[in-house]
Backbone as CSV, one residue per row, in Angstrom:
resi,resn,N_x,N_y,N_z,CA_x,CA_y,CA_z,C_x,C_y,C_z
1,UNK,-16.247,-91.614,-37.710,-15.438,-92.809,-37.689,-16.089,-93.821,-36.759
2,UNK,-16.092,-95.039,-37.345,-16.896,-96.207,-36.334,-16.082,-97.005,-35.714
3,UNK,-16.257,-97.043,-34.471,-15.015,-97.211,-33.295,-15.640,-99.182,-33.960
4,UNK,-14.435,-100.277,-34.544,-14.582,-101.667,-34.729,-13.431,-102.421,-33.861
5,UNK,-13.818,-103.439,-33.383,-13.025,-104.354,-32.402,-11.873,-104.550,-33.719
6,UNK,-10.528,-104.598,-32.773,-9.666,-104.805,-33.654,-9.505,-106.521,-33.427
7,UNK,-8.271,-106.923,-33.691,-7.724,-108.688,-33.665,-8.039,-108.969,-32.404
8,UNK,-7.805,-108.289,-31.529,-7.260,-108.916,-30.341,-8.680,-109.010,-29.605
9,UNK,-9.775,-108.306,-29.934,-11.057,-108.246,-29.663,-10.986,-106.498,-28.631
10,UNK,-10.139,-105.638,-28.627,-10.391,-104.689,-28.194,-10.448,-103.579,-29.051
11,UNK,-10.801,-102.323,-28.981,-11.854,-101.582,-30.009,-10.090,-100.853,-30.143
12,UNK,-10.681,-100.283,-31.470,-9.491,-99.524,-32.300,-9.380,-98.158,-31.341
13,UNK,-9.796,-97.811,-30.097,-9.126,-96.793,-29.079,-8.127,-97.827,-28.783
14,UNK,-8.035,-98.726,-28.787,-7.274,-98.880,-27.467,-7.283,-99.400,-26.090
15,UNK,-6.362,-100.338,-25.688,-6.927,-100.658,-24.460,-6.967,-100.007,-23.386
16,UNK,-7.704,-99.296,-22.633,-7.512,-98.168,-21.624,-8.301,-96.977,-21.662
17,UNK,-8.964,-97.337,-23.116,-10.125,-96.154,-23.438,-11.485,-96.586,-23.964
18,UNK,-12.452,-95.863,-24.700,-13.828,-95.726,-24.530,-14.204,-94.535,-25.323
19,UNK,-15.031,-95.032,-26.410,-15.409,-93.777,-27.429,-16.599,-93.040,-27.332
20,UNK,-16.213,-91.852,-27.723,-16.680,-91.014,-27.590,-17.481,-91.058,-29.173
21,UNK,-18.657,-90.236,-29.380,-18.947,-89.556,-30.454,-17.623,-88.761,-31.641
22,UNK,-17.193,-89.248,-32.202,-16.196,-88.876,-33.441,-14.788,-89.128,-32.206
23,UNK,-14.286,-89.574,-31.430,-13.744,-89.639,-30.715,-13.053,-90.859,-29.833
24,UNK,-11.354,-91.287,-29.346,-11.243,-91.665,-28.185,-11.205,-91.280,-27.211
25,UNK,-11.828,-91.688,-26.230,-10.733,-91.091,-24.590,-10.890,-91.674,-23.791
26,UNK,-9.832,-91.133,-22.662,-9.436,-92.317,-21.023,-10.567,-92.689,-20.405
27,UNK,-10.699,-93.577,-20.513,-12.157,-94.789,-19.234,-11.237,-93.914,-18.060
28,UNK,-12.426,-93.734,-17.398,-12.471,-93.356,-16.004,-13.242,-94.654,-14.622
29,UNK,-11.830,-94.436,-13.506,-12.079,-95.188,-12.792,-12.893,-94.639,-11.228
30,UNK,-13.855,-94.651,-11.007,-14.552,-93.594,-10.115,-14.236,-94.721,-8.580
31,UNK,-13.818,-93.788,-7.598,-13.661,-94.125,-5.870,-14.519,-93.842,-5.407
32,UNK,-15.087,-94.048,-4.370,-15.773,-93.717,-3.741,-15.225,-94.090,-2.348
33,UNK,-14.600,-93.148,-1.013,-14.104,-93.556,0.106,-15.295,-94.017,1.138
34,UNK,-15.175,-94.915,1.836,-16.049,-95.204,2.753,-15.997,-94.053,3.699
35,UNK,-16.820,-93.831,4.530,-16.767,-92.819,5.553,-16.299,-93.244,6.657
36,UNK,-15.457,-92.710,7.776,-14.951,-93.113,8.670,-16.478,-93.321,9.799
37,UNK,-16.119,-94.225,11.039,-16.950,-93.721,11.924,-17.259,-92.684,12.714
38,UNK,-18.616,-92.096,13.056,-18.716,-90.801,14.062,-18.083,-89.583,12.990
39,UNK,-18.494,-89.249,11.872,-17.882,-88.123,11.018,-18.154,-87.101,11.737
40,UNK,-17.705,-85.635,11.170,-18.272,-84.545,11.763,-19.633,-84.523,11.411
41,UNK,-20.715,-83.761,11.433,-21.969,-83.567,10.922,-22.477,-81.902,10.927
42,UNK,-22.939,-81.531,9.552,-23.817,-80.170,9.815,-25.021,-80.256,10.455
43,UNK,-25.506,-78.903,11.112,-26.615,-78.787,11.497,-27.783,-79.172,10.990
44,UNK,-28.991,-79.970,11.114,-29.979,-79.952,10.290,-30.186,-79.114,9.244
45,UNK,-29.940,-77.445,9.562,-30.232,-76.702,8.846,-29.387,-76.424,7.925
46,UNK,-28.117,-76.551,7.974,-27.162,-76.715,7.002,-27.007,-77.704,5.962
47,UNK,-27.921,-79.008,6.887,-27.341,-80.285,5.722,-28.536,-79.974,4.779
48,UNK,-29.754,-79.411,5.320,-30.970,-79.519,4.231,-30.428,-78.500,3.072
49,UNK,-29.436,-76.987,3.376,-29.296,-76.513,2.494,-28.222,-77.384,1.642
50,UNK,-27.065,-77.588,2.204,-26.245,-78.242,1.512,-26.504,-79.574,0.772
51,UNK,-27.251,-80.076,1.064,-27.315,-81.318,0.554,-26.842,-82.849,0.797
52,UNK,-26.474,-82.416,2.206,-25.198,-83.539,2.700,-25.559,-83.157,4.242
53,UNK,-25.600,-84.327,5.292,-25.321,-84.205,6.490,-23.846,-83.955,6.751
54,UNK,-23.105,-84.654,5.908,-21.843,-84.982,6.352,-21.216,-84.011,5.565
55,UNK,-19.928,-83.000,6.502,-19.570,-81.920,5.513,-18.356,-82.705,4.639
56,UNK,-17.446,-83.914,4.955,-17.118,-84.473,4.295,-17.864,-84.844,2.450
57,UNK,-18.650,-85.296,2.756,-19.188,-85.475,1.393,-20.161,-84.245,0.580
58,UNK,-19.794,-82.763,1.202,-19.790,-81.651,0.525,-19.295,-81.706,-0.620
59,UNK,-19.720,-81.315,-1.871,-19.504,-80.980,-3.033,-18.928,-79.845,-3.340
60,UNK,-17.834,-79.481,-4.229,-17.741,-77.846,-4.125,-18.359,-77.131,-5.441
61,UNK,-19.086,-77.838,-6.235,-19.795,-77.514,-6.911,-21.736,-77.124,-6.389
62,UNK,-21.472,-77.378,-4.946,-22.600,-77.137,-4.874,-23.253,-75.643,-4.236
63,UNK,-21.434,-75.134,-3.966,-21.366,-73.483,-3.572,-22.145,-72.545,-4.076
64,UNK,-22.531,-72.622,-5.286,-22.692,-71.453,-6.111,-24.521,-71.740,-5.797
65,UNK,-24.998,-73.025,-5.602,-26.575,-73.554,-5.344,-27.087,-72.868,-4.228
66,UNK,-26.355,-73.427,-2.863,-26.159,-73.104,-1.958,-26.632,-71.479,-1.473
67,UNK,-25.600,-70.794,-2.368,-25.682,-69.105,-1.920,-27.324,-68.692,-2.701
68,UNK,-27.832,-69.663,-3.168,-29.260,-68.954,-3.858,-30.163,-69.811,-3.107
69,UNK,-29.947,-70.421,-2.595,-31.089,-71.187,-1.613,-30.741,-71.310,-0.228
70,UNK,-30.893,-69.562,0.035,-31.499,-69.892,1.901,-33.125,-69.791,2.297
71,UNK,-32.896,-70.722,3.150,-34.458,-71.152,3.472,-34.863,-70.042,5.120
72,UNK,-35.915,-69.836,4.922,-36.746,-69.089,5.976,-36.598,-69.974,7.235
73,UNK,-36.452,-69.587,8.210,-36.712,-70.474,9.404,-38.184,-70.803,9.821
74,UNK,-38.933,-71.536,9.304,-40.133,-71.855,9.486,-40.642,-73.054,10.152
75,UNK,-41.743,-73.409,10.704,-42.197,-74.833,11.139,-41.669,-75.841,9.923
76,UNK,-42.304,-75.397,9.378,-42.699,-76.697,7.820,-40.775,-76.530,7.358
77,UNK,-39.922,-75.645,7.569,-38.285,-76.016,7.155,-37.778,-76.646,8.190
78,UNK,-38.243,-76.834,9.364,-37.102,-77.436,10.034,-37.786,-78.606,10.331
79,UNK,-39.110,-78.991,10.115,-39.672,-80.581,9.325,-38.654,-80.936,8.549
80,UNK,-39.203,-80.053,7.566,-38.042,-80.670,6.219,-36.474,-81.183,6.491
81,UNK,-35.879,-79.970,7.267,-34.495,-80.086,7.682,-34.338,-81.174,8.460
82,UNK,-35.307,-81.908,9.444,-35.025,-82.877,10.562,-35.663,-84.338,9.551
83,UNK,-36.522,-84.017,8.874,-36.485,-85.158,7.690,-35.398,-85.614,7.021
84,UNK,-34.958,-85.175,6.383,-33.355,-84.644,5.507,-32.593,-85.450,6.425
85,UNK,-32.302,-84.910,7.597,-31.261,-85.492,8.677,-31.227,-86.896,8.389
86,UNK,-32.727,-87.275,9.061,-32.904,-88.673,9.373,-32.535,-89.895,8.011
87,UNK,-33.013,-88.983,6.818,-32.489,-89.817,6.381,-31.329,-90.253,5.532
88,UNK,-30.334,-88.963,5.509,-29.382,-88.692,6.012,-28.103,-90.007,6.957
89,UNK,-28.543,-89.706,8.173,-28.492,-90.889,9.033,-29.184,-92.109,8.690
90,UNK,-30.138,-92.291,8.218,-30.228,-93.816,7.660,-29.284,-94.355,6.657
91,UNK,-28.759,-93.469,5.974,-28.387,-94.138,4.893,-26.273,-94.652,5.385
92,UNK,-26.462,-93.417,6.326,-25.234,-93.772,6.737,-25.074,-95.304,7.723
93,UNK,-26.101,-94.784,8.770,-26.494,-96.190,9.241,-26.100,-97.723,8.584
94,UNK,-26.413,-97.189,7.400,-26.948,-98.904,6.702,-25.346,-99.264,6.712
95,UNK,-24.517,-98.819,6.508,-22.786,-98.637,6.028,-22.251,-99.078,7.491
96,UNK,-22.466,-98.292,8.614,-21.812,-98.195,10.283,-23.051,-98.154,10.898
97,UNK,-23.407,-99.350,11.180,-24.734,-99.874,12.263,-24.228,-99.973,13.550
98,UNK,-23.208,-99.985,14.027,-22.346,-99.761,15.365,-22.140,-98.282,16.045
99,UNK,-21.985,-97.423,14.835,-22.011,-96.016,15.344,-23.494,-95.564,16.171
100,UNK,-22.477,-95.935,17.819,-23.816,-95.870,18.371,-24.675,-93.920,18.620
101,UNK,-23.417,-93.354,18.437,-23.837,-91.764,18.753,-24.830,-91.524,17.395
102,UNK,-24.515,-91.959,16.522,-25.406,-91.640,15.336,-26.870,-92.068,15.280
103,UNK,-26.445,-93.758,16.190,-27.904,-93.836,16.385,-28.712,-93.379,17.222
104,UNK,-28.248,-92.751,18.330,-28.944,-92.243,19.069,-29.507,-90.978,18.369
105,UNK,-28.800,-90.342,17.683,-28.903,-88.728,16.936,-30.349,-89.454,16.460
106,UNK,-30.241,-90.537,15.437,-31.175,-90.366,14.315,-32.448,-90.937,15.337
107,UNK,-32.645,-91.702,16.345,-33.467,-91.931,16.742,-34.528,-90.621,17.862
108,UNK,-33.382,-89.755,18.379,-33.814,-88.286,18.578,-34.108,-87.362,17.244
109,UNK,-33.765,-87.972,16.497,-34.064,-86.737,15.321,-35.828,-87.273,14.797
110,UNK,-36.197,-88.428,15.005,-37.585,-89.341,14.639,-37.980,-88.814,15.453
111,UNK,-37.966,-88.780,16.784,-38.905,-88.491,18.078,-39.223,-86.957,18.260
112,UNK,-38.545,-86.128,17.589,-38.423,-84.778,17.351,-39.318,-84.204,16.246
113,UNK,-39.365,-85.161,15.440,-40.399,-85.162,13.847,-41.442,-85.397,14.259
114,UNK,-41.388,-86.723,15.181,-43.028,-87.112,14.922,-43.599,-85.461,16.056
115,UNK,-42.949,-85.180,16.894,-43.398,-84.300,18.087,-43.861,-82.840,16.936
116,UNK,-43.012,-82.869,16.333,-42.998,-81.285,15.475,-44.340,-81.632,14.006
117,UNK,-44.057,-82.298,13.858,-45.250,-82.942,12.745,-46.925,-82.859,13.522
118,UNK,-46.794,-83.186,14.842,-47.981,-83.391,15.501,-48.306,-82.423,15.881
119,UNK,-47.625,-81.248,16.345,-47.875,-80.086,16.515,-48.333,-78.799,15.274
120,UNK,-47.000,-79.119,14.309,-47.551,-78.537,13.197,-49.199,-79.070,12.606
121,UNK,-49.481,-79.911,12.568,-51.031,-80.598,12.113,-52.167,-79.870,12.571
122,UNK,-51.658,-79.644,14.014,-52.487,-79.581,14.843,-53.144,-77.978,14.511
123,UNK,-51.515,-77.254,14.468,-52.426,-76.109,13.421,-52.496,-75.613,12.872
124,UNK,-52.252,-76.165,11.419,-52.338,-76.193,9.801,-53.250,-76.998,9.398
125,UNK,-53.103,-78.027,9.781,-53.605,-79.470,9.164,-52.802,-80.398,9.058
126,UNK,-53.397,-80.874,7.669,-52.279,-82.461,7.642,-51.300,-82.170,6.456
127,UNK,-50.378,-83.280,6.775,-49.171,-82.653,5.350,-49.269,-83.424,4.598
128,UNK,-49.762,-84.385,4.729,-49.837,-85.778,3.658,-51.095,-86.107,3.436
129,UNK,-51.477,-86.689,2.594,-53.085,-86.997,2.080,-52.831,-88.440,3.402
130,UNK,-51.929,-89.295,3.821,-52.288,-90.289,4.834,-52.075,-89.882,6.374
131,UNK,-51.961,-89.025,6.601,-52.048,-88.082,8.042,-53.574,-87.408,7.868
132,UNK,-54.743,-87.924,6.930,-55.574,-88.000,7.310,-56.488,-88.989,8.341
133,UNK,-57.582,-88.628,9.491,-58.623,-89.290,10.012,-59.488,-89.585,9.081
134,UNK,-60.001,-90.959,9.543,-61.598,-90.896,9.428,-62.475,-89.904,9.804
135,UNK,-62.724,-89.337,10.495,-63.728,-88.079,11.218,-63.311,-87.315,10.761
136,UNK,-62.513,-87.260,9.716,-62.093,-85.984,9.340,-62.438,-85.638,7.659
137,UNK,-62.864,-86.954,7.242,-63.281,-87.140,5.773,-62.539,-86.994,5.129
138,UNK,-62.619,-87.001,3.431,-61.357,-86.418,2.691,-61.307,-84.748,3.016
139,UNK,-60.498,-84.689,3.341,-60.379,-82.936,3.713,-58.989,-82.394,3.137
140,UNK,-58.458,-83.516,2.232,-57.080,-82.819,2.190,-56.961,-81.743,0.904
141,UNK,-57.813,-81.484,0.232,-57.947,-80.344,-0.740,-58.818,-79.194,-0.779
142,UNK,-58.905,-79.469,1.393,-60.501,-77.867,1.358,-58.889,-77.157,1.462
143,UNK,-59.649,-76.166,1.399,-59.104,-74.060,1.288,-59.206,-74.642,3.451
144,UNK,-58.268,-73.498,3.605,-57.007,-73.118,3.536,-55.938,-73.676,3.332
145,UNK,-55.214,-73.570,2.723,-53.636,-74.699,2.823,-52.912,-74.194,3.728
146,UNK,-51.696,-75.130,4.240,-50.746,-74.624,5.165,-50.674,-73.262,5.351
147,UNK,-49.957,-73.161,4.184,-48.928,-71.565,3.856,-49.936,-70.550,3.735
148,UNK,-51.107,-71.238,3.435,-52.247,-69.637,3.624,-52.496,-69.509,5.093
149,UNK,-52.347,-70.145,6.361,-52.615,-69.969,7.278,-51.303,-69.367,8.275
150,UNK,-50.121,-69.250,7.568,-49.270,-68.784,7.737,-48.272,-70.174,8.595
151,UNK,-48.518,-71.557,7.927,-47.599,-72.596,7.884,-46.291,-72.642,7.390
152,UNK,-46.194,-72.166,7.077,-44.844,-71.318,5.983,-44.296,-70.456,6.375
153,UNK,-44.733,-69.505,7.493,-43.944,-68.394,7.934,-43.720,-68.252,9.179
């Protein structure tokens, strides 16, 4: 059946709906709540698994993900995890630029990266093809990689 504007110029669902394939049904109106200031917050290591700094904007569909992805406590995961954070906190930032505890968090959570990034480099290598030197040539595809040097564990 081919959903056609009726007289009034609204489609033969109805005003209040939206077709489906062989079908009407209810238009949906989606909320989205702003976040209060200073929310609670998970641990780095929690928000990287969960997916969310903020346990407020936990999903409960994301339970079942969750229980199949725990991560090793490694150098290179709690990079990841303090990455995650930050930006995390940026994005909240952009919303509550006044929340000054947050900014302090995210600006300790940068100073913590670059410290843990510089250390990890130092002995693995580099993690990015632009965390290469000059004196160092292209080197970012010799043997060993991280995780063979035990960057990963």
């Amino acid at each position: 059946m081919e959903d056609k504007p009726s007289q009034g110029g609204t489609s033969a669902c109805g005003a209040g709906n939206g077709t489906l394939p062989g079908a009407c049904a209810p238009l949906a109106f989606p909320y989205v709540p702003m976040q209060e200031n200073n929310p609670v917050r998970f641990s780095r290591m929690e928000a990287l698994q969960t997916g969310t700094l903020f346990p407020g904007l936990d999903l409960p569909f994301k339970a079942a993900i969750q229980a199949r992805t725990k991560l090793a406590n490694t150098a290179l995961v709690e990079l990841m995890a303090l990455d995650f954070a930050i930006d995390e906190l940026g994005l909240y930032l952009t919303t509550h630029s006044k929340d000054q505890e947050a900014l302090q968090l995210y600006w300790s959570y940068i100073n913590l990266a670059k410290e843990g990034r510089e250390k990890y480099q130092k002995k693995y290598g580099p993690l990015l093809q632009t965390d290469l030197t000059p004196d160092q040539g292209y080197a970012w595809l010799k043997d060993p990689w991280p995780w063979d040097e035990g960057g990963n564990v």
